[in-house]
Phi, psi and omega in degrees: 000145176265170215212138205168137174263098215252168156307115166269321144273167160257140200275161198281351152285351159262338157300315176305295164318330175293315195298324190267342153306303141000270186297333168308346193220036192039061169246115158307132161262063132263155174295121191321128123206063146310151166250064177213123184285155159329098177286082197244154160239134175299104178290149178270155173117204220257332173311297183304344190270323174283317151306343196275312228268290145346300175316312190317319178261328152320277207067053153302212196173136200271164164221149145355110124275136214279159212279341209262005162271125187318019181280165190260121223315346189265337191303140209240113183275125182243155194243081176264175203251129186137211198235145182276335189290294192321282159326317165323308207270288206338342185234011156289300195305335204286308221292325176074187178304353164316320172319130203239294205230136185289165171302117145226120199287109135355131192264019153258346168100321189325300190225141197216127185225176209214144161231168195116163227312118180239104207057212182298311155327164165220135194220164180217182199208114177236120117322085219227101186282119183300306182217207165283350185229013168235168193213130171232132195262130159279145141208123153234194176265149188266024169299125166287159168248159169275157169310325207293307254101352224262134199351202158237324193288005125336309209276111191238150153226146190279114203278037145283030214216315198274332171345332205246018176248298165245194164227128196275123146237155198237137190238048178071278174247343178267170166220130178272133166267106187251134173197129180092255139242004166219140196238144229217094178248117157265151168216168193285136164101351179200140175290001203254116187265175172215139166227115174084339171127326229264167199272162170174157205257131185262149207289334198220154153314125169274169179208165199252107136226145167054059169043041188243154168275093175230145193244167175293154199265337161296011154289334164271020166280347181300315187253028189059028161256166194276192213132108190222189180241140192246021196147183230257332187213015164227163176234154164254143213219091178243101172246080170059054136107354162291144181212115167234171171232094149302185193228143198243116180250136188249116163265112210283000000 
């Protein structure tokens, strides 16, 4: 396996950059005050859903995200008016126990995301303070794509590939994963998960070939780990600063 370090948030030169995109295509970044709602279009899916559920604690505004922030096409980008701390806990309390991975802040400190359940999903919330008095809230789902495109609830890695990341115990058709205080049990053949004891639905099944394991790879996020893509047919895999390039099975 090769060994590499990915990113975990985006940095406030790309936040900047959204915002001056934003206003290019007549979304004002100053705080509305108009009554002519934006004229942005809203995507459907569990990102959306999750931002409508999220505002209630923003009271935010939608803007443009811009093609060049790493987000997936469902993504809903918000402009509030207010403190990035201040918000942190307010949507850890809305969320409650959803939470599957805590705020973790960017190493210039700049920007900070969360993840969680969101219905059968997993969506995150990255917080990034523009200036002194705005906040740009990003959500999406935290399905990754292959260079093709192709989902991420597609995307299985074999959890012999991970041994040197978590810790694998085998249960008979299950396998638990662990790291840290939290542990991630699947069995083959079914969506129905455990984190913690507690239930969740994984976007694809995992399954058994040629006596190999394989779960879907945005399941590991569950146990705080990063998962991004290194290539066309590998994903890179950052589990609390263990980094391994997995080899990636794409299932149609």
């Amino acid at each position: 396996m090769q060994h590499n370090k990915p990113s975990r948030t985006l940095g406030l030169a790309l936040v900047v950059a959204a915002l001056g995109l934003a206003s290019a295509q007549g979304t004002s970044t100053a705080p509305a005050t108009s009554s002519t709602p934006a004229k942005v279009q809203v995507p459907a899916g569990s990102a959306a859903t999750a931002a409508v559920e999220l505002n209630s604690v923003l009271a935010g505004r939608i803007v443009d995200c811009p093609a060049s922030l790493k987000v997936t096409p469902d993504a809903v980008c918000l402009l509030a008016t207010g403190q990035a701390n201040t918000f942190r806990t307010r949507i850890k309390a809305k969320l409650a126990g959803r939470v599957v991975e805590d705020w973790k802040t960017s190493a210039n400190g700049q920007s900070s995301s969360l993840v969680f359940q969101s219905g059968n999903a997993l969506s995150y919330v990255l917080l990034a303070q523009t200036n002194a008095t705005d906040v740009l809230a990003i959500v999406d789902a935290t399905a990754i794509k292959t260079a093709s495109g192709t989902p991420a609830s597609a995307v299985f890695v074999s959890v012999a590939d991970l041994r040197d990341l978590v810790t694998v115990t085998t249960f008979g058709a299950t396998r638990a994963l662990s790291r840290g205080n939290r542990t991630l049990a699947i069995t083959a053949n079914t969506r129905a998960a455990k984190v913690n004891g507690a239930n969740v639905q994984l976007p694809a099944a995992p399954y058994v070939s040629a006596e190999q394991f394989y779960l879907p790879a945005s399941a590991l996020r569950s146990l705080g780990c990063v998962v991004s893509t290194a290539s066309k047919t590998q994903l890179s895999v950052d589990c609390g600063g263990k980094t391994a390039t997995v080899n990636a099975v794409v299932k149609q």
